[in-house]
N, C-alpha and C positions, 0 to 999 in steps of 0.2 A: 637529559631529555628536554628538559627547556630550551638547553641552549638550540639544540635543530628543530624547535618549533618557535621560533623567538618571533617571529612574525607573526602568528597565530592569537601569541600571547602578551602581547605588548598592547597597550589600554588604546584607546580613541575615543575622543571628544567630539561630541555634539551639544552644542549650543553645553548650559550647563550640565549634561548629562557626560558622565564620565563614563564607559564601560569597559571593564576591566581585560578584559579580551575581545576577539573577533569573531568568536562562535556566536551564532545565532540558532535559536529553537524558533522555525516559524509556524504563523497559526496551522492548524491541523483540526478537524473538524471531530469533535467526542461522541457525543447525543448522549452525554453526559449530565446532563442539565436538566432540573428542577421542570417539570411539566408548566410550570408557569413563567419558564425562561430567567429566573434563577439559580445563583451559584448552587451546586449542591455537595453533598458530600464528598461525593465522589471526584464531582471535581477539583475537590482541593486536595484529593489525594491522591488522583492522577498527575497535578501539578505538582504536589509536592515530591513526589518519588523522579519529576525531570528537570526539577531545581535542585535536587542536591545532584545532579551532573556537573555542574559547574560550568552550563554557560554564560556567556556575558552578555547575552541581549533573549530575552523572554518573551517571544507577542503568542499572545491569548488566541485563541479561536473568535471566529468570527462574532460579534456582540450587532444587534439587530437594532438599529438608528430609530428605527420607527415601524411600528404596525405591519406595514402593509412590504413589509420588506422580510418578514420571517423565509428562508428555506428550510426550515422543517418546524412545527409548532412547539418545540424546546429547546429553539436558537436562546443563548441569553440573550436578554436584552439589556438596551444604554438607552433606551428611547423614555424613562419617567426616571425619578430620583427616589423610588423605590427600592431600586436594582442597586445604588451606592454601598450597601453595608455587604452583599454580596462577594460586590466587584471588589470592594475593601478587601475582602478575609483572600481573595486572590492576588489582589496584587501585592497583601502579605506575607506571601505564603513561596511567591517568589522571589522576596528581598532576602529573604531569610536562609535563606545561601549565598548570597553577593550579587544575585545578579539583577541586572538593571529590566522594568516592568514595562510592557509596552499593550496598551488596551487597541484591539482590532475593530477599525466601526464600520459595516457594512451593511448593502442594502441589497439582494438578490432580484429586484427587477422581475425579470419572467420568469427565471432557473427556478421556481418551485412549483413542485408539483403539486403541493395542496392548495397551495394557493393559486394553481392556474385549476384545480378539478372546483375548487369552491368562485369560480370566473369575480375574483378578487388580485388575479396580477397585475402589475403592471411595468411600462416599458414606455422608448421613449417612442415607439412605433408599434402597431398591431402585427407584429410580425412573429411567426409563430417558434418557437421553441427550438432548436435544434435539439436540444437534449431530450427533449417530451414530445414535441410535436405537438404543441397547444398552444393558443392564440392569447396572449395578452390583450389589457385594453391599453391607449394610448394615454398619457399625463396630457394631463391640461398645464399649461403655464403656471395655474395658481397653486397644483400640488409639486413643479419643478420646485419655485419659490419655498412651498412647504419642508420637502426635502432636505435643499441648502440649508435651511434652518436646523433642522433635525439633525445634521451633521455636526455643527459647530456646537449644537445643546448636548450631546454625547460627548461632542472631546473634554467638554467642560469637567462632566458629569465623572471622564476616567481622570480626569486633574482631580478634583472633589477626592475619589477614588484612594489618590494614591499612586496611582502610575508617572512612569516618569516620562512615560512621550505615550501619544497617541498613532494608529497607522489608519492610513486609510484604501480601503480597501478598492483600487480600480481593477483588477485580473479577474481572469479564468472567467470572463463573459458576465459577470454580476453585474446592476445596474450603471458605474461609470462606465466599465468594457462596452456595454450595449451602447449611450450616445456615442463612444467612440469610434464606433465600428461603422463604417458604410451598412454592412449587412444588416446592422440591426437598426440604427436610425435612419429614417428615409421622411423626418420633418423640414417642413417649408420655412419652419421661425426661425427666431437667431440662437436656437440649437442643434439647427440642422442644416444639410447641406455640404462646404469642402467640410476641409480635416477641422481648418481653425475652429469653425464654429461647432464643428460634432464636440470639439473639446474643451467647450466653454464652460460645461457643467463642471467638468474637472476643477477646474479653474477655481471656477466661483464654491464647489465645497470647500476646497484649502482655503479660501479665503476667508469665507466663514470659520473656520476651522480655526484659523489665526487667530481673528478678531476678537473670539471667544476665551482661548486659553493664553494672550499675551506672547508677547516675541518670543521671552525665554526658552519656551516651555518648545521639547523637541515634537515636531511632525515627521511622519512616514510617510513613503507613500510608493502602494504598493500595485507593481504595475503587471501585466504580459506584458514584456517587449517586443513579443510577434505572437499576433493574431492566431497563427499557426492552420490556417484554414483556407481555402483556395477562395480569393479575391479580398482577404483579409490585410490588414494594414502588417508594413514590419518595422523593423526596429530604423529605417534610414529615414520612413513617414515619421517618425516621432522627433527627430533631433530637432528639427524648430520649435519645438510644442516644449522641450523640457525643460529651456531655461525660464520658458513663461510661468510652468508651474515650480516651478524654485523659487521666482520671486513671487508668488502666490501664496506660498509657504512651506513648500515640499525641503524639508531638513536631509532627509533623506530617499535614497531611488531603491526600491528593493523588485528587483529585478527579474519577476518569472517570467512565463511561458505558456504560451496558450489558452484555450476556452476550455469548458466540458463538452465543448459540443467539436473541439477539433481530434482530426482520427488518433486512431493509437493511444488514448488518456497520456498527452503527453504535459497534464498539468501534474503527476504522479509516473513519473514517465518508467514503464517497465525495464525487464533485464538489458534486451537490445540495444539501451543508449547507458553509452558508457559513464564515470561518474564527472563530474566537471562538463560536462558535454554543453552546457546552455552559457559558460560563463565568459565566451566569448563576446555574447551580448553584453554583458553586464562590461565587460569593457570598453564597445562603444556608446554604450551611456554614458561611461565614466569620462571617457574624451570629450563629453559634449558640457558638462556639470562639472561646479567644483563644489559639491556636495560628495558626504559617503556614500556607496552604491554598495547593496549586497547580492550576493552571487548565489547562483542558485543552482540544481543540477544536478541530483540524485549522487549529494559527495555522501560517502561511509567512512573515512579514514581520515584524519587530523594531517600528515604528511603533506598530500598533496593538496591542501586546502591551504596547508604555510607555503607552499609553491605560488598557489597563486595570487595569496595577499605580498608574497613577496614580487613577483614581476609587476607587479600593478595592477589587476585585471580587474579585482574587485578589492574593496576597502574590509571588508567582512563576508562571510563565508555561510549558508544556512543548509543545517542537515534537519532534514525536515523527519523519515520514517525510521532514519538509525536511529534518534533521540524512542525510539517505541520500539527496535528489535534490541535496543541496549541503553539503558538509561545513563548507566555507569562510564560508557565508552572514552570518556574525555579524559577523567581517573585512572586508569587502566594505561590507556597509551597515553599518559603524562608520568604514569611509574615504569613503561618500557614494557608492558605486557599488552603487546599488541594481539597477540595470540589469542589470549584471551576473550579480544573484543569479540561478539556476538555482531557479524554484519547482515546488515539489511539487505536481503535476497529480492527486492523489489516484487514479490508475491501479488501484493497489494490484496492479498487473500481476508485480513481482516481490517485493515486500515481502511482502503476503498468498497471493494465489493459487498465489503457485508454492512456498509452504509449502503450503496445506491441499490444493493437489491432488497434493502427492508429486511436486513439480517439481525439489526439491532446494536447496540454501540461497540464505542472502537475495541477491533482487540490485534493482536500482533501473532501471525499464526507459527512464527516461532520463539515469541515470548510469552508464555501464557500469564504475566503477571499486568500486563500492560491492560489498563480498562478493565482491571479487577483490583486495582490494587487494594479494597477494601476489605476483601475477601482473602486475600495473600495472605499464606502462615505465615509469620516472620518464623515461628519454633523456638526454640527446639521443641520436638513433638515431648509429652507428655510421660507418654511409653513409648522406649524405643524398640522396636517389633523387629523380626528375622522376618526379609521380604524377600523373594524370589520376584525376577523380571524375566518373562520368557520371550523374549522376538525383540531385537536388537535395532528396528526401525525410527521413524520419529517416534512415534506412540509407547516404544517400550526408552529409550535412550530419555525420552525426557521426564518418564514416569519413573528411570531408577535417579537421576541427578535428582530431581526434586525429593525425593525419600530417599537419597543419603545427606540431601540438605539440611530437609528437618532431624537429620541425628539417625535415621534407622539404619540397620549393619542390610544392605542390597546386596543380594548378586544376580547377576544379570547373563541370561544365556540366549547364545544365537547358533542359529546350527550351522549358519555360514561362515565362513572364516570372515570376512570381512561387514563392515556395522553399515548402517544405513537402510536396509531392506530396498523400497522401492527407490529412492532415491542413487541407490546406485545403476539403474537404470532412467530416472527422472535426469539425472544429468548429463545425457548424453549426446541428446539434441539439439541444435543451435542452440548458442547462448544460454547456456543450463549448464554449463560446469559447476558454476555455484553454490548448485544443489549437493551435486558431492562431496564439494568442499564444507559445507556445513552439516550433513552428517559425520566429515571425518572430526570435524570440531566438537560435536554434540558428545561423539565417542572418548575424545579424547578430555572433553571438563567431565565427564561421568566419570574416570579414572582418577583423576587428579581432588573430584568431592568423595573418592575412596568408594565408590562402587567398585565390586567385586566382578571383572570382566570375562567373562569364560567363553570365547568366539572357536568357530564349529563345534558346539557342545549343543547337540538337540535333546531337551529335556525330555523326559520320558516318565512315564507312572510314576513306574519304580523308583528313577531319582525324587521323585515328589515323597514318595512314601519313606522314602528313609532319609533324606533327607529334612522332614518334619518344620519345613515355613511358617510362620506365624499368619503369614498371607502371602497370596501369590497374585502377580497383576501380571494377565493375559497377553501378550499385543503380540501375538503368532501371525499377525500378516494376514494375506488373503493366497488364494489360490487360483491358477488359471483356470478359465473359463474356456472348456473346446466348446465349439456347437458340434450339435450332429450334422452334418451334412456327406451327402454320399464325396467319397475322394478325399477326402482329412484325412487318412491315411498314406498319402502320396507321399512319396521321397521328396517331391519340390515343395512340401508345406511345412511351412517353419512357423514362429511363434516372433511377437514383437520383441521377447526378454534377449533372445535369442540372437536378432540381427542388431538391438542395439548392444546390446556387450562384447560384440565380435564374433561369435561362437560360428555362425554362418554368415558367409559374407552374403550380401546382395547382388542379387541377378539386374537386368537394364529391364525387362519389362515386368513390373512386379501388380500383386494384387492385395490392396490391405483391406480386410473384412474387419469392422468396427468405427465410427466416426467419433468414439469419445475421445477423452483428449490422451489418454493411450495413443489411439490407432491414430490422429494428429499428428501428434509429437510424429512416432514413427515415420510415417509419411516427410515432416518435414525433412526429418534426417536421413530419409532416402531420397528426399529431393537434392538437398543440400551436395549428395553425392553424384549426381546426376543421373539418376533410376529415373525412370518415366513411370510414373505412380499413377493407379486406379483406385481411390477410395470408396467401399458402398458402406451405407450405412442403412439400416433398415427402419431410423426414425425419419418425419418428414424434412427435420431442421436438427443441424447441427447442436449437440450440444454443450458443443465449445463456442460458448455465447461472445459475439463481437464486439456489445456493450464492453465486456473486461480490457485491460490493457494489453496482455499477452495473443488473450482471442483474437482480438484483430491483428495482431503483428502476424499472425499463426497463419490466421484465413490469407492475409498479404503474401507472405511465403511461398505459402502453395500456388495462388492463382500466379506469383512472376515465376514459381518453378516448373509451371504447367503439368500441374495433378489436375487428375478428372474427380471432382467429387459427386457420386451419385447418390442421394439423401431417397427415403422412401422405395431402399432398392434391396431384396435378398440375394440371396447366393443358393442357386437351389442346387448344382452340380459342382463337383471340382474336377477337371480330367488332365490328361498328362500335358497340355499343350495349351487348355484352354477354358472359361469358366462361363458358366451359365448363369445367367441372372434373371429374377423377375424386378423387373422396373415399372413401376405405377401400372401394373396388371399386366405386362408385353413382355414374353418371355426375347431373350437376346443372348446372344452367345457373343462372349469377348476373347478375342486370339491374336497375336500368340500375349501368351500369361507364361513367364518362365519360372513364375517363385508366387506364390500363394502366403501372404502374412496374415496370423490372425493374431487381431488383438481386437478382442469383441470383452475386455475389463477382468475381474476377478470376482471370486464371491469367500466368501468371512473362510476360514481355516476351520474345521468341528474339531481338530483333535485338542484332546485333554480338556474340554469346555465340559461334558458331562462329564468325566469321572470327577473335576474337583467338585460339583455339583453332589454325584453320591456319593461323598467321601465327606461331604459336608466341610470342607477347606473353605477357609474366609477366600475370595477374588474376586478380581476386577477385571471385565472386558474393555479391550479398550480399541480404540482404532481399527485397521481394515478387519481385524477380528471380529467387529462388532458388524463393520458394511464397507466396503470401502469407498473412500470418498477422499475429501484432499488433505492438505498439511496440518492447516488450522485443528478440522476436527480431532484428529491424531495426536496432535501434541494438546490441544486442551483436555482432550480425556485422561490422557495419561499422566498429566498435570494434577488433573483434580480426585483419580486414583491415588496418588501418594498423597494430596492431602486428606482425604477419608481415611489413613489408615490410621 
């Protein structure tokens, strides 16, 4: 296996920084961090569970320059010599498997939100938010100056530290992205104006940056290579700009993509963009620089990341969310058990969304150890207990692998022949095979950690009663939801499970009753086929929110596949030919309607929840059993069911 990853694995030299391979783990944002922007526990146990991965280059999450630069108020901080003994115990914490340490110093400008509601942001123009839609205030010269300085007392501070190079943070719209962006600087000084000067600040932190930690000592420096946003700069504006910051002191080019505020979250870029997909950029950086460049672009797999350190494309390679859906992955497909790796279904379900929507810190909605690692049984459990797993979905598949992990004899029943539950219908949709594909994998390590698999076997009383479990963990799934409505009896009305598994094909003018992300998907995948789709939904706004990465590719879809989406609308009639609607009070009849799909969601399964209850059986509900809702929840209850047993 070396030898066909021999590119992968062969060391590269910066300045005196040696690292041992081409993998890169880059920063990834935790909210892991001490309330007073301190290492904390946690953080050095979420880092050290992606240090024993074994990659060769390590940067830190974003560490906050100064004050007035936090994006959230337990960013760590680099900005006093406070933070050093911290920053120490991490950057020891990643030596301590071989790999080389790299301290991330950033300053978010107007991207926060507390600090634009507390009108404490700032920016290099009063130009308000794309991501928040709040006004910063403008730097004066004497806090640019301030700034500069702040940068190079940080990089000192991760030398101090321990680290072996420092990065510095220009991408995804934070304070450098802002002077360099037309959109967001629009000063008259000699920081504003063409490209050269928007990009002077750049310039002058590296320099500082230099001046501070000595030639030796390696810089980063980490870019969007396209703006990714309509009148934003791209990667062909920057080839004059990048030998200036080389000799500035940029050791190296690390190569992303985009703002928060450009569409699609293509700085976390979903399913739809394939893996490698940005690393053509990083190519023509590399034609421009004789510096290392790393490559960036939603890779999962070790294979084709040796592909393309071998053509040249990039000098180093960075998996940013498989290092969180598989810490292990590099081990694994360095022994030939590729199979085994756990790939990163670009969800963005805990990583992203449950940061930007105030869901609390990182976690990985199909690894439930990620952003808990403190909390992780390593086991073996104490007492090994006889467990029953009923419902074969995420929520039961990962609640029997984790409780045959810790030692308990599981077996696990699905009344369907086939494992997945929803997810065998989640993958049917554009670009959602994936989904399938990682339940046949979840199926297939629950077999192989010696759960006990009994598929079409529906559990019943009786088997509870004589069969006698020590405990039983629920995850029976949810159940379709009909509405009443007069005509849901029609021969032309079918069901969302139904047209995506094949079972009934699709009509050309169809009608889908539900606008969650059920009746979505569906929709998409009748667009996809070229059905001319009516979607009503009877809340006012979609609740497949556009914020997300997939929401917006989803909402994209429909409006090029030209579905009618009607938000704030019922369905008060169904008839043979045609359906009735009230729309914002105005009754409307829609014709011809040749197919009727409902997918208005599911609600929890009842059976067997009260008889374990009067039978007084230890269990656990767990997933759509409980409410149904999405992946994360599912596999973390069913996660933290088998460690309570």
């Amino acid at each position: 296996m070396a030898n066909s990853l021999k590119h992968l694995f062969s060391p590269i030299r910066v300045k005196k920084m040696e690292i041992p391979n081409r993998i890169v783990m880059p920063p990834m944002g935790t909210n892991l961090g001490n309330p007073d922007g301190t290492v904390s526990e946690a953080n050095l146990a979420y880092m050290k569970r992606r240090a024993r991965g074994g990659a060769g280059l390590i940067i830190t999450e974003i560490s906050a320059i100064h004050p007035s630069g936090m994006a959230i108020p337990s960013e760590l901080g680099s900005y006093d010599d406070r933070f050093i003994p911290g920053l120490k115990m991490l950057a020891d914490v990643i030596h301590s498997h071989g790999s080389k340490a790299v301290l991330q110093l950033h300053h978010t400008g107007r991207e926060s939100l507390f600090m634009l509601k507390a009108g404490k942001a700032i920016a290099p123009s009063p130009i308000r938010s794309l991501v928040f839609g709040m006004t910063p205030r403008e730097m004066t010269r004497e806090e640019i100056q301030e700034l500069i300085a702040a940068f190079g007392a940080a990089a000192f501070r991760g030398k101090q530290a321990g680290f072996d190079a420092v990065e510095v943070h220009g991408a995804h719209g934070y304070l450098l992205t802002q002077f360099l962006s037309a959109l967001s600087n629009q000063r008259t000084d000699e920081y504003g104006g063409d490209l050269s000067n928007r990009s002077r600040f750049i310039r002058e932190v590296l320099q500082a940056v230099r001046r501070r930690v000595g030639e030796d000592f390696p810089v980063s420096l980490r870019l969007s290579a396209e703006e990714f946003i309509k009148g934003g700069y791209t990667v062909e504006d920057l080839k004059p700009l990048l030998p200036e910051w080389v000799k500035a002191g940029a050791d190296i080019i690390h190569a992303s993509l985009g703002t928060h505020g450009s569409p699609g979250g293509i700085t976390s870029a979903p399913i739809e963009y394939p893996p490698g997909f940005n690393v053509g950029r990083a190519k023509r950086i590399k034609e421009i620089v004789n510096v290392p460049v790393i490559g960036v672009g939603r890779f999962t797999d070790l294979p084709l990341a040796d592909e393309v350190i071998g053509r040249g494309d990039a000098d180093l390679v960075a998996f940013g969310r498989q290092f969180l859906a598989d810490p292990d992955f590099i081990l694994k497909s360095r022994e030939g058990r590729f199979e085994d790796v756990r790939k990163c279904i670009a969800c963005n379900q805990g990583c992203i969304e449950r940061l930007i929507l105030g869901e609390g810190n990182i976690r990985c909605a199909i690894n439930p150890e990620t952003g808990q690692e403190t909390l992780y049984p390593q086991g073996p459990a104490a007492v090994r207990r006889r467990v029953w797993v009923i419902g074969g979905g995420p929520a039961g598949l990962t609640a029997a692998w984790e409780a045959a992990r810790l030692g308990h004899r599981v077996d696990l029943f699905e009344k369907e022949k086939e494992w997945g539950g929803q997810l065998r219908y989640a993958g049917k949709p554009p670009f959602k095979g994936i989904y399938q594909e990682w339940g046949a994998w979840l199926g297939a390590q629950a077999r192989k950690m010696g759960v006990n698999l009994h598929p079409g076997v529906e559990a019943t009383e009786k088997m509870i009663q004589e069969g006698n479990p020590e405990a039983v963990i629920l995850a029976a799934g949810g159940e379709k939801i009909i509405p009443d409505i007069p005509g849901i009896d029609l021969p032309h009305v079918t069901d969302a499970w139904q047209i995506l598994s094949g079972e009934v094909a699709p009509k050309k003018q169809v009608l889908v009753i539900g606008g969650g992300l059920i009746g979505m998907e569906t929709a998409d995948f009748l667009g996809q086929k070229g059905t001319q789709v009516t979607l009503v939904e009877v809340l006012k706004r979609s609740p497949v929110l556009k914020i997300t990465s997939h929401g917006y590719m989803l909402h994209t879809r429909l409006r090029e596949a030209g579905c009618k989406l009607l938000f704030d609308t019922a369905v008060k009639r169904i008839e043979t030919s045609s359906v009735t609607i009230l729309s914002q009070g105005a009754e409307e009849v829609l014709s011809p309607i040749e197919q009727v799909v409902i997918a208005v969601g599911l609600k929890p399964t009842e059976n067997l929840k009260k008889f374990l209850e009067s039978k007084g059986i230890r269990h656990f509900v767990v997933g759509d059993a409980v409410l149904p809702r999405r992946i994360i929840e599912a596999t973390e209850e069913g996660a933290k069911a088998a460690w309570s047993l």
